[in-house]
C-alpha positions as CSV (number, residue, x, y, z in Angstrom):
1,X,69.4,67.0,144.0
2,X,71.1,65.7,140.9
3,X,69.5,67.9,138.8
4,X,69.9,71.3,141.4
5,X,73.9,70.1,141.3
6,X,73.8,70.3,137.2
7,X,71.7,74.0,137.1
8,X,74.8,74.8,139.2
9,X,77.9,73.9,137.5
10,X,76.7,74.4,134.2
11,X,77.8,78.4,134.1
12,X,80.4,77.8,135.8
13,X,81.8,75.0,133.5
14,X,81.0,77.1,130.2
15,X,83.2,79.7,131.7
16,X,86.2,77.0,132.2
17,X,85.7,75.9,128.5
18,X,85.7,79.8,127.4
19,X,88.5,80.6,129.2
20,X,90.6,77.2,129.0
21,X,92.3,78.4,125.2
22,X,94.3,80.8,127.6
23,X,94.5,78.5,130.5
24,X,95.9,75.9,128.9
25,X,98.3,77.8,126.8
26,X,99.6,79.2,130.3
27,X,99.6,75.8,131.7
28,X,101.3,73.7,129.5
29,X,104.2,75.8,130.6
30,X,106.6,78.9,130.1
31,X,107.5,78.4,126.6
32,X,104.1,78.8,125.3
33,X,103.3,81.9,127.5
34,X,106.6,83.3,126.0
35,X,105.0,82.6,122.7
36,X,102.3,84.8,123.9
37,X,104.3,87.4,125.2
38,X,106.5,87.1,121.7
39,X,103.3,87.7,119.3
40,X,101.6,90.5,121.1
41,X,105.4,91.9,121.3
42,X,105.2,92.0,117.2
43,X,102.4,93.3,117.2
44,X,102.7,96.3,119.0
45,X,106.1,96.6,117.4
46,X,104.3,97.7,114.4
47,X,103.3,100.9,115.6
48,X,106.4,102.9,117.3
49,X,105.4,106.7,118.4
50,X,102.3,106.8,116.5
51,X,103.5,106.1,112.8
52,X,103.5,102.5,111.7
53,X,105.7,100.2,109.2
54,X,103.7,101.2,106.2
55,X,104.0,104.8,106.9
56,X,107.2,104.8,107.5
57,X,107.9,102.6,103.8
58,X,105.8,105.2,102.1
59,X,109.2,107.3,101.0
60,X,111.0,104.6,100.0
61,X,108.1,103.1,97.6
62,X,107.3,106.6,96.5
63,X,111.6,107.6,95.9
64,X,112.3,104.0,94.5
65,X,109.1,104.6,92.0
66,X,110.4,108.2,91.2
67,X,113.5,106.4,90.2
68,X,112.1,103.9,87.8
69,X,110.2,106.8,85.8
70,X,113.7,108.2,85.4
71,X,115.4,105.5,84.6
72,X,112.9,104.5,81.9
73,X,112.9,108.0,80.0
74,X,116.8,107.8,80.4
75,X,116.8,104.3,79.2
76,X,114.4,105.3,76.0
77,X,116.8,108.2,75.3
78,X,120.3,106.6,75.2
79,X,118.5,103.9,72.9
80,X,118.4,106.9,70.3
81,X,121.7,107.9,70.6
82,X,124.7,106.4,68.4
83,X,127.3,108.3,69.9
84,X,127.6,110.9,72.3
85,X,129.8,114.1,72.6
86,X,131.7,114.3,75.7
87,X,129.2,117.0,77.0
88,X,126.3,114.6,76.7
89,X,128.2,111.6,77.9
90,X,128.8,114.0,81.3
91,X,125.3,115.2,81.2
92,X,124.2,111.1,81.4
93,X,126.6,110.0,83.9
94,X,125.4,112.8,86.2
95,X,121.9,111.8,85.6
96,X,122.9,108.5,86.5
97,X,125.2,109.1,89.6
98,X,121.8,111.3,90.9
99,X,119.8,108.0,90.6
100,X,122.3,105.8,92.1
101,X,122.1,108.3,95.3
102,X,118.5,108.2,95.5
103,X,119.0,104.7,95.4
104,X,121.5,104.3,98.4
105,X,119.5,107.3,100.4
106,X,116.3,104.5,99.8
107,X,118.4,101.7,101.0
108,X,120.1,103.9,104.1
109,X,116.4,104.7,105.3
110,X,115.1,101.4,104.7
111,X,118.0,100.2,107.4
112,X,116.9,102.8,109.7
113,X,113.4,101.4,109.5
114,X,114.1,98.3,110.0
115,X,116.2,98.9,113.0
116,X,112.9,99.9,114.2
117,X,110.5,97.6,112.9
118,X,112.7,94.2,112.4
119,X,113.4,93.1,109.1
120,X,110.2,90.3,110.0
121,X,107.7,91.6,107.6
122,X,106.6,91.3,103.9
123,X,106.7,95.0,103.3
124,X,110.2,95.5,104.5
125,X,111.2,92.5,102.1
126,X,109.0,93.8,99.5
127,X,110.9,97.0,99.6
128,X,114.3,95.6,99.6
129,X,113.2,94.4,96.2
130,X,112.0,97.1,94.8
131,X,115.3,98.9,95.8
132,X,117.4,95.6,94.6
133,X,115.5,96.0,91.1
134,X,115.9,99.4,90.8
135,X,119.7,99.5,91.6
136,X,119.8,96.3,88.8
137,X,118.3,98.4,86.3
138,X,120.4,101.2,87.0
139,X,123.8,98.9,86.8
140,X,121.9,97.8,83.3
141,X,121.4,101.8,82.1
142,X,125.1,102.5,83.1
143,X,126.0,99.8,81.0
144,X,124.2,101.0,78.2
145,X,125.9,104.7,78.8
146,X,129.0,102.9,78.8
147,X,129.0,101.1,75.4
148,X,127.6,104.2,73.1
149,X,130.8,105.5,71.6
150,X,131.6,108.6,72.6
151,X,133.1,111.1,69.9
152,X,135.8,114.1,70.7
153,X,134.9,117.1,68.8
154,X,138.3,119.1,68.3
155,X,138.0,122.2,68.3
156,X,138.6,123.9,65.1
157,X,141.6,125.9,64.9
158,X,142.0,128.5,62.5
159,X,145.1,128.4,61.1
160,X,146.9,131.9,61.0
161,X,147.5,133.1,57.3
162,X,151.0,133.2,56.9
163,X,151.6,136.8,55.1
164,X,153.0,136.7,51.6
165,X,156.7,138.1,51.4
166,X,156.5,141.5,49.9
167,X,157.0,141.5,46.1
168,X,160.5,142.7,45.3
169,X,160.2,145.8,42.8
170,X,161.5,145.5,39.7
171,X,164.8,146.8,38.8
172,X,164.5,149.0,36.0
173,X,165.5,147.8,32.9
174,X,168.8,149.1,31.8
175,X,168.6,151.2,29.2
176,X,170.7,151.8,26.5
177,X,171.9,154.8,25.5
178,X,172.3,155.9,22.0
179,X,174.5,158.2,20.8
């Protein structure tokens, strides 16, 4: 009978150790099935209407990367320079001012994506930095822009000739009559 009793309880007590992760994590109590409920909350956070975290970082990485190229051929070029007319020192700062707004438009949709996704995960704070270095180098660049001298052609004026006074004619000589 003993051995009828053991043939018996055997499946049924391999199921109880299968299943007894879960059982006991709901039985030790309402914080640890909250646990549960927390992680399997993250997890689906990741995806939200069918794109997920890393698609949604791919146009930041890909603008923030855009930016760097830029910056480095800017960078490279104002190493050249001396000094700068006024023209070129506009043409610079524009250049600049456009990369400082690709930079805030990175940093405006990287807040909208984390309003979706939480600022929880390792991309999201690997993407701040990129945009945290970027906007670094950029403060760097302006710096650079901002010590070249820059030199203020005058325009040349020409100068109007000033027209001679008209030569006096000569009074004839007197002449002497002789008688």
């Amino acid at each position: 009978m003993k051995k009828t009793l053991i043939q018996l309880t055997a499946p049924a007590l391999a199921a109880g150790l299968a299943f007894s992760g879960t059982g006991g994590a709901l039985a030790a109590g309402p914080d640890a099935h909250a646990n549960v409920k927390a992680q399997v909350k993250v997890e689906q956070s990741a995806k939200v209407n069918g794109a997920d975290l890393s698609h949604r970082l791919l146009p930041i990485e890909k603008r923030i990367s855009s930016v760097d190229f830029d910056v480095a051929a800017l960078t490279a070029e104002l190493e050249a320079k001396e000094s700068l007319s006024y023209e070129e020192w506009v043409y610079y700062q524009e250049g600049l001012n456009a990369l400082f707004g690709q930079v805030g438009a990175s940093t405006n949709q990287l807040m909208a994506v984390t309003k979706k996704f939480g600022e929880d995960s390792a991309e999201v704070a690997e993407a701040k930095a990129e945009i945290n270095e970027a906007f670094s180098t950029l403060v760097q660049v302006q710096a650079l822009l901002d010590s070249i001298e820059v030199t203020v052609e005058e325009p040349e004026v020409e100068t109007p000739e000033v027209p001679e006074a008209p030569e006096m004619p000569e009074a004839p000589a007197e002449e002497t009559i002789t008688l």
